[in-house]
TORMI-192784 format. One record per residue (C-alpha): chain; x, y, z; residue in three letters. Coordinates in steps of 0.25 Angstrom, whole numbers, padded with zeros to 4 digits. Layout:
REM TORMI-192784
unit = A; x = X; y = Y; z = Z; code = ALA
...
This chain:
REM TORMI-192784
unit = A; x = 0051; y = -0024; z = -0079; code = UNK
unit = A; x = 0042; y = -0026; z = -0068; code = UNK
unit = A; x = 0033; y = -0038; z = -0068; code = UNK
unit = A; x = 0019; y = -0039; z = -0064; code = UNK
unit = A; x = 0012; y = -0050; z = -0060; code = UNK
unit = A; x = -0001; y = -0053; z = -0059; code = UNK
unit = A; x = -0013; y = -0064; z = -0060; code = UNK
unit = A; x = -0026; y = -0062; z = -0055; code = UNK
unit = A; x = -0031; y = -0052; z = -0048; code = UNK
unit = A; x = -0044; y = -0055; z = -0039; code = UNK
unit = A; x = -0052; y = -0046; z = -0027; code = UNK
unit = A; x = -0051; y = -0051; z = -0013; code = UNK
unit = A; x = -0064; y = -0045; z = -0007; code = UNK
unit = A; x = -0059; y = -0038; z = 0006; code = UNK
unit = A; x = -0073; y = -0041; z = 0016; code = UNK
unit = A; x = -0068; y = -0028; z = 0026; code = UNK
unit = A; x = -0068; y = -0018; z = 0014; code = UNK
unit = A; x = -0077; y = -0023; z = 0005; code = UNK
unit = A; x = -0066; y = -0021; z = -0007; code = UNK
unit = A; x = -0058; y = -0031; z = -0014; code = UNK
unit = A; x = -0045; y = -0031; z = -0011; code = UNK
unit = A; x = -0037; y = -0033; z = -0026; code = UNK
unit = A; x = -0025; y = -0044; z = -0024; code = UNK
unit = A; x = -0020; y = -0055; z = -0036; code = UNK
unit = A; x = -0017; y = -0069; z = -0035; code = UNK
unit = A; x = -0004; y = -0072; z = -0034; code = UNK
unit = A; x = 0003; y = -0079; z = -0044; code = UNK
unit = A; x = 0005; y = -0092; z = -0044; code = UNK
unit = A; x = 0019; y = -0100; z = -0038; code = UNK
unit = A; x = 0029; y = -0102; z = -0051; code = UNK
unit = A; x = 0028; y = -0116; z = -0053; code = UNK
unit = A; x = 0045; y = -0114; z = -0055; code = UNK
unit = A; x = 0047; y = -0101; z = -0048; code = UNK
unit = A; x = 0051; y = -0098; z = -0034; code = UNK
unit = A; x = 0042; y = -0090; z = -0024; code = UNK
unit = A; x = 0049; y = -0080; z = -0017; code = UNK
unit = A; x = 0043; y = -0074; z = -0003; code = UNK
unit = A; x = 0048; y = -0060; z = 0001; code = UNK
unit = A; x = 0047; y = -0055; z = 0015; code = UNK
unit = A; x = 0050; y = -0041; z = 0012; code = UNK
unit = A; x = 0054; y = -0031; z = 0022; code = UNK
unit = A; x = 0058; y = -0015; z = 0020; code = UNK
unit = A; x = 0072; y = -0020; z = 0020; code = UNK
unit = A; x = 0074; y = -0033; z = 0019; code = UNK
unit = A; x = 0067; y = -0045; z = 0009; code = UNK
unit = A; x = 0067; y = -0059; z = 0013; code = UNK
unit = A; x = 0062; y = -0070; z = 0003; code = UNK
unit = A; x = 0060; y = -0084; z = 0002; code = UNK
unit = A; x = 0060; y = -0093; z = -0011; code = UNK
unit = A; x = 0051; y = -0104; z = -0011; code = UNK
unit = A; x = 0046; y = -0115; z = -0022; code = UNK
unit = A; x = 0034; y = -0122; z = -0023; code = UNK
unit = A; x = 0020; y = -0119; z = -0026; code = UNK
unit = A; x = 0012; y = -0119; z = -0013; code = UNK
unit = A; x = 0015; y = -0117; z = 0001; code = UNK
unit = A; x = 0017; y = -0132; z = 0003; code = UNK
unit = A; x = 0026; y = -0136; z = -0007; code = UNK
unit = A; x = 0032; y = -0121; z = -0006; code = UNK
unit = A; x = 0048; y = -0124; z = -0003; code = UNK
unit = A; x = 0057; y = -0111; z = 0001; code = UNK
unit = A; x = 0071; y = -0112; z = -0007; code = UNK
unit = A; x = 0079; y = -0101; z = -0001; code = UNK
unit = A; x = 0075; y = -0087; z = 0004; code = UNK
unit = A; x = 0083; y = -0074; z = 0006; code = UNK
unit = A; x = 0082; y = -0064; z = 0018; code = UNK
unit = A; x = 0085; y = -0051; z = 0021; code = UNK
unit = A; x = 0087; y = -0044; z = 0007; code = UNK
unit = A; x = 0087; y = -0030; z = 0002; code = UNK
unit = A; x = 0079; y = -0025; z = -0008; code = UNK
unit = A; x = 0092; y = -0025; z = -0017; code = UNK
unit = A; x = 0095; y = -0040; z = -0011; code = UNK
unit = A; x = 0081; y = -0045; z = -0014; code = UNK
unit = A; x = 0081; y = -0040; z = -0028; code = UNK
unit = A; x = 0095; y = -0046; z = -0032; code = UNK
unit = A; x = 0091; y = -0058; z = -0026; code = UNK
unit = A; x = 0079; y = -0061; z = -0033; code = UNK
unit = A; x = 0084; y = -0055; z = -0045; code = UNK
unit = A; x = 0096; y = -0068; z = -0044; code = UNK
unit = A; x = 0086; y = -0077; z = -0039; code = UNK
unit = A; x = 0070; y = -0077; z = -0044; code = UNK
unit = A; x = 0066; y = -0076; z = -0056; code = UNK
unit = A; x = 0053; y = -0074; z = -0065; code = UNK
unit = A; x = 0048; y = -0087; z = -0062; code = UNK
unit = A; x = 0048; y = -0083; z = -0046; code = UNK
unit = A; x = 0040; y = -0075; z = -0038; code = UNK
unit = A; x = 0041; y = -0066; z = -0028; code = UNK
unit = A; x = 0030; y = -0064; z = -0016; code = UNK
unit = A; x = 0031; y = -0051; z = -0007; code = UNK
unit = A; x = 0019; y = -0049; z = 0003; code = UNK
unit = A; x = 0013; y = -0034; z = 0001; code = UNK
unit = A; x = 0022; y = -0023; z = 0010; code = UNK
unit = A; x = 0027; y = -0011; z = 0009; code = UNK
unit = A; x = 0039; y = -0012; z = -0001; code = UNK
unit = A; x = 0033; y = -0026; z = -0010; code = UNK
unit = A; x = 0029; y = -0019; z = -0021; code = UNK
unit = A; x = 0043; y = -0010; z = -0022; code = UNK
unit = A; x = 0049; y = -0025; z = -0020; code = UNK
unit = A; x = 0038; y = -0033; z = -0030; code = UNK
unit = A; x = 0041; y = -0020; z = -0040; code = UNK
unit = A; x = 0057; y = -0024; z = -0037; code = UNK
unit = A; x = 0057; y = -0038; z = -0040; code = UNK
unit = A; x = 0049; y = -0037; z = -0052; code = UNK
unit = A; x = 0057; y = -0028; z = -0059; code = UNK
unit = A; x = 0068; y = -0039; z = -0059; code = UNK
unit = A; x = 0059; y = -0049; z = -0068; code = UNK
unit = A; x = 0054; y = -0056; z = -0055; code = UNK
unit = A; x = 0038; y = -0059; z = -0050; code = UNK
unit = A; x = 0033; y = -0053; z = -0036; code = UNK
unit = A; x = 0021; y = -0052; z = -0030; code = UNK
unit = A; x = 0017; y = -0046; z = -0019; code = UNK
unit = A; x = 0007; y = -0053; z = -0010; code = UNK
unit = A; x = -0005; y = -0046; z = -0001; code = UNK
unit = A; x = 0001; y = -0043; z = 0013; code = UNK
unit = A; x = -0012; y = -0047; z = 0020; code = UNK
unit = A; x = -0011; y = -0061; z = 0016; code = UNK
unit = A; x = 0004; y = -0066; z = 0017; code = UNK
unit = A; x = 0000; y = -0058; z = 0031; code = UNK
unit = A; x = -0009; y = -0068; z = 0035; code = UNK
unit = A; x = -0002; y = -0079; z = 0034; code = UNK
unit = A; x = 0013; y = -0073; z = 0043; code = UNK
unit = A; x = 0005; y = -0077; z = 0056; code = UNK
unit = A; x = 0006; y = -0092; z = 0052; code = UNK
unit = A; x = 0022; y = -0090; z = 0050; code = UNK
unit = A; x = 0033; y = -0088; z = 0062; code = UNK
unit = A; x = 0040; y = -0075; z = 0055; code = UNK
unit = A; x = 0051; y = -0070; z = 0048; code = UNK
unit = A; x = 0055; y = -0063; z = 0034; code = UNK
unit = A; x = 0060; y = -0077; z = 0030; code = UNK
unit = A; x = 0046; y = -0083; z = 0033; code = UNK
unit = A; x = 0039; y = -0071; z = 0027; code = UNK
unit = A; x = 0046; y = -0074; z = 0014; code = UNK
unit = A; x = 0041; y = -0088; z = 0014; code = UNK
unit = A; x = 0026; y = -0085; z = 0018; code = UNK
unit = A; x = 0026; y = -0075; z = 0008; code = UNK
unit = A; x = 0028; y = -0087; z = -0003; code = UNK
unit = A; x = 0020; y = -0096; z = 0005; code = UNK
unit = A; x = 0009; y = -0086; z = 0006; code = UNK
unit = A; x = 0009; y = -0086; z = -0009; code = UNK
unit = A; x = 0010; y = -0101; z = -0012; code = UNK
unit = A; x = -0002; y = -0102; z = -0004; code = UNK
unit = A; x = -0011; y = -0092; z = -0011; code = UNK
unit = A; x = -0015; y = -0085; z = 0001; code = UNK
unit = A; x = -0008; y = -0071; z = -0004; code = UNK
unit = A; x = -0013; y = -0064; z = -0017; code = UNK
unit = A; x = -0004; y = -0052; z = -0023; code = UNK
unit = A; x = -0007; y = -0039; z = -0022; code = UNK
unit = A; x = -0005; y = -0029; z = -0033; code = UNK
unit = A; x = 0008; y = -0022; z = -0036; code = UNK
unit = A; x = 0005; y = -0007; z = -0040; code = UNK
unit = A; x = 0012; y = -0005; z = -0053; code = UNK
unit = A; x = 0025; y = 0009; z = -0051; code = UNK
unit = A; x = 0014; y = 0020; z = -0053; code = UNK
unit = A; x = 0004; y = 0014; z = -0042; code = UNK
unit = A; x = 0014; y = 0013; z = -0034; code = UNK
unit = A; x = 0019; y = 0027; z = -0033; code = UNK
unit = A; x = 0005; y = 0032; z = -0034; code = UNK
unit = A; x = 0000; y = 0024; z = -0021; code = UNK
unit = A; x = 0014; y = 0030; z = -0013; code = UNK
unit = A; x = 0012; y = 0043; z = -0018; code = UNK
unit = A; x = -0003; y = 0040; z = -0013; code = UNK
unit = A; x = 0004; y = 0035; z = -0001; code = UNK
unit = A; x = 0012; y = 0048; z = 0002; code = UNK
unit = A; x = 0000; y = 0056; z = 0000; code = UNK
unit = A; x = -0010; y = 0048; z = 0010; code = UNK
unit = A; x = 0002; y = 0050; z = 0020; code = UNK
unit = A; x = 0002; y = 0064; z = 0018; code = UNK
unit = A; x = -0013; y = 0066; z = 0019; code = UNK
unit = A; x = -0012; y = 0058; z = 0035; code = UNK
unit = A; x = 0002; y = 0065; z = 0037; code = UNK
unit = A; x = -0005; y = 0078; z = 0035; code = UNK
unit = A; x = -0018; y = 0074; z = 0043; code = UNK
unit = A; x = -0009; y = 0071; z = 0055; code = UNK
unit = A; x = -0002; y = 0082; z = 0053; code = UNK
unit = A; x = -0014; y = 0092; z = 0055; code = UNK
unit = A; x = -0021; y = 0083; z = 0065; code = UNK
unit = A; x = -0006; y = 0083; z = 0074; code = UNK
unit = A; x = -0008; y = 0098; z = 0074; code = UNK
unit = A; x = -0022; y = 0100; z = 0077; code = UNK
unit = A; x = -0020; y = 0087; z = 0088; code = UNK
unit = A; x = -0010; y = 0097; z = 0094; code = UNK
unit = A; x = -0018; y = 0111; z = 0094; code = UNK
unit = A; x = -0030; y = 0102; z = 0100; code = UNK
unit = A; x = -0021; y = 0097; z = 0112; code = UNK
unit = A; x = -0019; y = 0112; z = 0115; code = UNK
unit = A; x = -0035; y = 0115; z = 0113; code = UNK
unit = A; x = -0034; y = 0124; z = 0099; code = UNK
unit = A; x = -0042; y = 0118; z = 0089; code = UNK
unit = A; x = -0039; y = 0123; z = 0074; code = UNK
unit = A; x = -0054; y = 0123; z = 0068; code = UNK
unit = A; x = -0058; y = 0126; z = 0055; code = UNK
unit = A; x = -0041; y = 0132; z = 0054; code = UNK
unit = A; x = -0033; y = 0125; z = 0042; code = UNK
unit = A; x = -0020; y = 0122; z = 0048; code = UNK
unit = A; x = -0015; y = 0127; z = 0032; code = UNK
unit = A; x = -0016; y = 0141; z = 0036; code = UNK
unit = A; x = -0004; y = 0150; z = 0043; code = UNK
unit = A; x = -0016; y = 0157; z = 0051; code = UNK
unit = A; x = -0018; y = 0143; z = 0056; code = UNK
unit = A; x = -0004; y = 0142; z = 0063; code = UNK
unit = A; x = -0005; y = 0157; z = 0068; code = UNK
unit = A; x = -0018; y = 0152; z = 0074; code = UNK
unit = A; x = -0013; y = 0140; z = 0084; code = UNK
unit = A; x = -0001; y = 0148; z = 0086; code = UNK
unit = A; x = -0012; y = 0158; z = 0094; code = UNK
unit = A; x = -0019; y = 0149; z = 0100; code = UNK
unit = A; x = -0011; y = 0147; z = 0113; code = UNK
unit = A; x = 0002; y = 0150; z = 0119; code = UNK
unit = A; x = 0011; y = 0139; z = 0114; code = UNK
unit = A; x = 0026; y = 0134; z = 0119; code = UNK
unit = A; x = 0036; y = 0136; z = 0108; code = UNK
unit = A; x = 0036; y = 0121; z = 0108; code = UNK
unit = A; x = 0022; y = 0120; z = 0105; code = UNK
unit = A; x = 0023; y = 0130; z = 0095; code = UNK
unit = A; x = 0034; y = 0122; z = 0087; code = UNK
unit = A; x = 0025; y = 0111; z = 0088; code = UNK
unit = A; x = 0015; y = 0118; z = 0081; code = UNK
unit = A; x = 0024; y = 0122; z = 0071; code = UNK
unit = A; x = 0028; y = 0108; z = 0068; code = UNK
unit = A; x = 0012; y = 0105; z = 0068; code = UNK
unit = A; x = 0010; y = 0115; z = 0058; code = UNK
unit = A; x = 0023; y = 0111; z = 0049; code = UNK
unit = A; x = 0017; y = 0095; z = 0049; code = UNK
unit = A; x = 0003; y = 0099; z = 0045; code = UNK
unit = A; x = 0011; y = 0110; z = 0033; code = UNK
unit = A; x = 0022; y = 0098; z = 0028; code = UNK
unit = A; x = 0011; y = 0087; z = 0028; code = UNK
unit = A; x = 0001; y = 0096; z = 0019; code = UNK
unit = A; x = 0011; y = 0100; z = 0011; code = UNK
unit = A; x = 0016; y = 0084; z = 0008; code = UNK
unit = A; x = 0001; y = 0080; z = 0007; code = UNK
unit = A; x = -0001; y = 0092; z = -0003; code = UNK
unit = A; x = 0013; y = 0087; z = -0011; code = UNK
unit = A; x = 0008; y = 0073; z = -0011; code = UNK
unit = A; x = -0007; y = 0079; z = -0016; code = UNK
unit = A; x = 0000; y = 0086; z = -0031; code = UNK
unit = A; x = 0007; y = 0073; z = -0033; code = UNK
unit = A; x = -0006; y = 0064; z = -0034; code = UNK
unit = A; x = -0013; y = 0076; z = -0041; code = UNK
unit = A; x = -0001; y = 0075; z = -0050; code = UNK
unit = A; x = -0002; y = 0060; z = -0053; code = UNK
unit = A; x = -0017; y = 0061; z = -0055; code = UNK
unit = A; x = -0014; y = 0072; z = -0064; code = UNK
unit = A; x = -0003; y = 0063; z = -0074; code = UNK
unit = A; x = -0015; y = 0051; z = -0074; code = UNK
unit = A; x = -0028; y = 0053; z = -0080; code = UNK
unit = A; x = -0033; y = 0040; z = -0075; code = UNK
unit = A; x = -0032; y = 0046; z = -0061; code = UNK
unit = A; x = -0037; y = 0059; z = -0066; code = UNK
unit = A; x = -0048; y = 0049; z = -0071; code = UNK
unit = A; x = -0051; y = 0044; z = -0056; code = UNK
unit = A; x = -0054; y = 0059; z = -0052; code = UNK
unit = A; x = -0066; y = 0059; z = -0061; code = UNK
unit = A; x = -0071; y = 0050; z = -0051; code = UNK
unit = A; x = -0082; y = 0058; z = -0041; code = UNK
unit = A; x = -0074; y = 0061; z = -0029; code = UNK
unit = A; x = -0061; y = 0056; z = -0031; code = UNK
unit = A; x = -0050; y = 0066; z = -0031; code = UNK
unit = A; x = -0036; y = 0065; z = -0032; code = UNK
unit = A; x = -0030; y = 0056; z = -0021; code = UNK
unit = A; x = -0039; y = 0047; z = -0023; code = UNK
unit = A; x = -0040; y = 0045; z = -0037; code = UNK
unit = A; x = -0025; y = 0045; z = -0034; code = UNK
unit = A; x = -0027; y = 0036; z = -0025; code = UNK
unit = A; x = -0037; y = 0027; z = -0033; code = UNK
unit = A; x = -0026; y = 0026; z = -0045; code = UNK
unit = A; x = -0014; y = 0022; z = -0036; code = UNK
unit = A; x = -0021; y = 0012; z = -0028; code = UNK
unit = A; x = -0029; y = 0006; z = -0040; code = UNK
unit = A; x = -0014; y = 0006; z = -0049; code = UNK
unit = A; x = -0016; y = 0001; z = -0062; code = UNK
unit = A; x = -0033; y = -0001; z = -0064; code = UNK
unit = A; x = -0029; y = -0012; z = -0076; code = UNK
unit = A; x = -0027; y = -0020; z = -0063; code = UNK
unit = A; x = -0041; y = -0023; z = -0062; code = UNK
unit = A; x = -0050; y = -0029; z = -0073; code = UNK
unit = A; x = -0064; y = -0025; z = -0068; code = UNK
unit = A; x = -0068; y = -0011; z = -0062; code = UNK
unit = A; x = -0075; y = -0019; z = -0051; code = UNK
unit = A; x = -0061; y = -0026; z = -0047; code = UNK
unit = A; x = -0055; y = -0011; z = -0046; code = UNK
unit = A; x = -0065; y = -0006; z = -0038; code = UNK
unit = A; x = -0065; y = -0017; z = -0027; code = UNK
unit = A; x = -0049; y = -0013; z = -0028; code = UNK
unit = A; x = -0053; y = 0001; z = -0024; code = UNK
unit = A; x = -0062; y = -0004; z = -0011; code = UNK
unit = A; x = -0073; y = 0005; z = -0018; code = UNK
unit = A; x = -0083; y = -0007; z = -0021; code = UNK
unit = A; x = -0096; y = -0008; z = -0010; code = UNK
unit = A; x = -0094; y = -0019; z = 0000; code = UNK
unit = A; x = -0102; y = -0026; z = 0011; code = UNK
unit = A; x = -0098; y = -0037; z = 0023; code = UNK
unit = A; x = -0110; y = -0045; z = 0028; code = UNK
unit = A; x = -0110; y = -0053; z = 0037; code = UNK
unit = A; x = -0124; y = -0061; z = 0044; code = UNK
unit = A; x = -0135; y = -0053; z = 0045; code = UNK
unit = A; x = -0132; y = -0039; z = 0052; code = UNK
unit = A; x = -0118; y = -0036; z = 0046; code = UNK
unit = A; x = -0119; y = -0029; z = 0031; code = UNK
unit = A; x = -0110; y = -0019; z = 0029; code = UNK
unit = A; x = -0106; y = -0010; z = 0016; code = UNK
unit = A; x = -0094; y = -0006; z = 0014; code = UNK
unit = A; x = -0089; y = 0004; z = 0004; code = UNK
unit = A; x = -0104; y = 0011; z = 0001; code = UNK
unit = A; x = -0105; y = 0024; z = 0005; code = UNK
């Protein structure tokens, strides 16, 4: 079984957006535990083991490079134990990893990216050194955790994912073709690119090559394939919505409709996570905000 580990949550107010940016204060060093830093890589993992409490009394023991998945997890698995931890820097694959290592009994967390990221400038670089600014980082208190979404969020916020790639992959689509028509001076107007009249329209519109006319064609079949992904995409949020009356309960809402209180849910995962409506609405970025600054600089931000 997966562990979670968590201590106490606090809001970072972000000055730019006005909204509080929602992280958790890493744990504190196992007084006899190692700290393990992973540098982690599409394929390759890289991990140094350190002991100690702070950065200065921090002493690196071994380290491990070029790993697979597989070797990673048969390594830690022989070689840490509860009593360790394990610190990934937030990427693209850490929460698969951090979900990966915890269901063998073992403790990861995953630090925010922007701040382990302030610190690589100060370091010649390399995966080995990664790993060890990743634990030093830590030791030093200058990184807190982020949220790990729980299975449900996560699949939630990819299928989220794949449908806001679809919307742009249809927008480009329909923009590609109207871009091509407008370099040959035929403007579509009010006409919905959906209709066959449509296609019969362009078609009369000049006297195009046979090359020009396949180009069309493979116009006309992007804009038809990406609608019809976007629209797949589409019933499987209306589907999930459907099997969860807390997202059917967000719709209730005036002028939220089913992507975003599809949207809301996924990125919002488990609401319990917040202990005060007030904390969940900064989460959202939907609280008023203002940056002043001397006498002629008062801006709002986030009032209509």
């Amino acid at each position: 079984m997966q562990k979670t580990y968590i201590l106490k949550k606090t809001e970072r107010q972000s000055p730019a957006a006005g909204a509080a940016v929602e992280t958790y204060l890493a744990p504190r060093p196992p007084a006899n535990g190692k700290i393990v830093g992973l540098d982690c890589h599409p394929d390759t993992f890289t991990a140094a083991v350190l002991v100690g409490q702070t950065p200065h009394d921090a002493r690196k023991i071994t380290s491990r490079e070029d790993l697979s998945l597989q070797g990673l997890l048969k390594w830690a698995s022989l070689e840490l134990g509860p009593q360790d931890i394990i610190l990934l820097e937030a990427g693209s694959n850490s929460f698969e990893v951090c979900r990966r290592l915890g269901s063998l009994g073992l403790r990861a967390c995953v630090l925010e990216s922007a701040h382990v990221g302030k610190h690589a400038k100060t370091y010649a670089d390399n995966d080995k050194m990664a790993a060890v600014r990743i634990a030093l980082v830590y030791l030093a208190g200058n990184a807190p955790c982020v949220w790990v979404p729980d299975e449900q969020s996560r699949q939630r916020r990819e299928l989220l994912h794949a449908y806001r790639k679809a919307v742009s992959s249809h927008t480009a689509a329909t923009n590609a073709i109207k871009g091509f028509l407008n370099g040959h001076g035929i403007r579509l107007g009010k006409r919905s690119l959906n209709q066959k009249s449509t296609a019969e329209w362009m078609l009369k519109q000049r006297d195009w090559s046979p090359l020009q006319q396949q180009i069309l064609s493979e116009h006309l079949s992007a804009v038809a394939q990406t609608k019809e992904r976007r629209k797949r995409l589409y019933r499987m949020i209306a589907a999930e919505m459907a099997s969860d009356p807390q997202m059917m309960g967000a719709m209730k809402v005036l002028g939220v409709g089913i992507v975003s209180a599809f949207a809301l849910i996924a990125v919002i995962g488990d609401i319990r996570r917040f202990h005060t409506p007030e904390k969940l609405v900064a989460y959202a970025g939907l609280n008023p905000g203002q940056r002043i600054s001397g006498k002629g600089k008062h801006i709002r931000i986030g009032v209509g």
